[in-house]
C-alpha positions as CSV (number, residue, x, y, z in Angstrom):
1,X,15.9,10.4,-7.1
2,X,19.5,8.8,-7.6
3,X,21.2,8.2,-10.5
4,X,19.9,5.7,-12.5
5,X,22.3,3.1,-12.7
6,X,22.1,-0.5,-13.6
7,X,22.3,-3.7,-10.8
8,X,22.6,-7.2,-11.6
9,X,20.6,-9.9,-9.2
10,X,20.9,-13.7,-9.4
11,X,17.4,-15.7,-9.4
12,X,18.6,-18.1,-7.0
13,X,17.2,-22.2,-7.1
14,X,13.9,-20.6,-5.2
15,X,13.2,-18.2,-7.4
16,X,14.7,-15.4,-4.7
17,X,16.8,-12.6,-5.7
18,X,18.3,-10.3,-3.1
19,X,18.2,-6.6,-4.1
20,X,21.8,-5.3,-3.8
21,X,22.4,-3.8,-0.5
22,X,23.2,-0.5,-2.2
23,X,19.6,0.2,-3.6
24,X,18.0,-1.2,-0.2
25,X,19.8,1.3,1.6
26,X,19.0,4.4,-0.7
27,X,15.5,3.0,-0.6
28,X,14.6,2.2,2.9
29,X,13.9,-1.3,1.9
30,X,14.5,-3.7,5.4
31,X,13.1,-7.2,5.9
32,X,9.6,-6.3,6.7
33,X,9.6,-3.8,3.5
34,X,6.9,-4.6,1.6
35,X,7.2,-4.5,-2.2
36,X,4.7,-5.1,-5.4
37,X,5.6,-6.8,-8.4
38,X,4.2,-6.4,-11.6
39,X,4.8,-7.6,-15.5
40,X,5.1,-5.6,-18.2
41,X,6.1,-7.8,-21.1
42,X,9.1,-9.1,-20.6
43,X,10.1,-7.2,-17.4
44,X,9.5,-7.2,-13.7
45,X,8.8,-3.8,-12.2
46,X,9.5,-4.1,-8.7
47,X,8.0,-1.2,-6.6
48,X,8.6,-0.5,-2.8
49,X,4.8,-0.2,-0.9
50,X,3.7,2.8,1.2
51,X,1.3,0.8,3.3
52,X,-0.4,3.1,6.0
53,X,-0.3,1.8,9.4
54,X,-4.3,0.5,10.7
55,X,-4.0,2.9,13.6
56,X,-4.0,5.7,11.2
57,X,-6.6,4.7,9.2
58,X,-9.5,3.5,11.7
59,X,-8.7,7.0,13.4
60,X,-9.6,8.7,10.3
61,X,-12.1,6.7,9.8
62,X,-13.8,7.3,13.4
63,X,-13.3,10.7,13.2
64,X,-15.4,11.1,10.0
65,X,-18.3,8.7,11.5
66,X,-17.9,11.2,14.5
67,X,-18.4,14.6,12.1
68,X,-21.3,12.9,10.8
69,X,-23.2,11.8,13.8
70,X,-22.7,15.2,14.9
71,X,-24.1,16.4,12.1
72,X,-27.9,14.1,12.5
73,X,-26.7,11.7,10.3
74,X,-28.3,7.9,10.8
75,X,-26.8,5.0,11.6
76,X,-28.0,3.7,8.5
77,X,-26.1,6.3,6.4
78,X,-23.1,5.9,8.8
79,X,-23.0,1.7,8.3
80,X,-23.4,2.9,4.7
81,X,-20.4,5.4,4.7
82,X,-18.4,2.7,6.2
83,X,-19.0,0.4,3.4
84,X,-17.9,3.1,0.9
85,X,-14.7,3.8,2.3
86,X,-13.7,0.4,2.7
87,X,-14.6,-0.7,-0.7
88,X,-12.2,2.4,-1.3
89,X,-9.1,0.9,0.1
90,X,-10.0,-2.3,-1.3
91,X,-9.5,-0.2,-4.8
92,X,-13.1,-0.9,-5.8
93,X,-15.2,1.7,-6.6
94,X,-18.5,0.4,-5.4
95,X,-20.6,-2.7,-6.6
């Protein structure tokens, strides 16, 4: 990581600021960059997203359910491991 060093941005009259071109560049950040704000008291911490691309993750996916049919599993336990995992990546940990 860079030196930390401090930027100024302008809330503009739609509540837009534009990240200064010298952190977007040393960050990777490009128009379809996703980022996630959050509030801790009286800041905004602004952090750039590592989404994983769908492709990757339904292959992973498919290849578990393949180990486990391979394996005897059911289609009941499969549907069921399904669920799991994508209550996982929703962040919740079961209901």
């Amino acid at each position: 990581m860079g030196q930390e060093e401090t930027e100024i941005a302008v809330v503009g009259t739609k509540g837009q600021i534009v990240i200064p071109q010298r952190l977007r560049n040393e960050l990777k950040i490009t128009s379809k960059t996703k980022l996630a704000l959050y509030r801790k008291d009286d800041m905004i911490v602004v952090t750039k997203l590592e989404v994983p691309s769908l492709r990757d993750e339904l292959e992973k996916l498919a290849s578990e359910v393949s180990k486990q049919q391979k394996q005897g599993i059911s289609e009941k336990e499969i549907l069921k491991e399904i669920q799991s995992y994508r209550l996982e990546k929703r962040g919740r940990k079961g209901e």
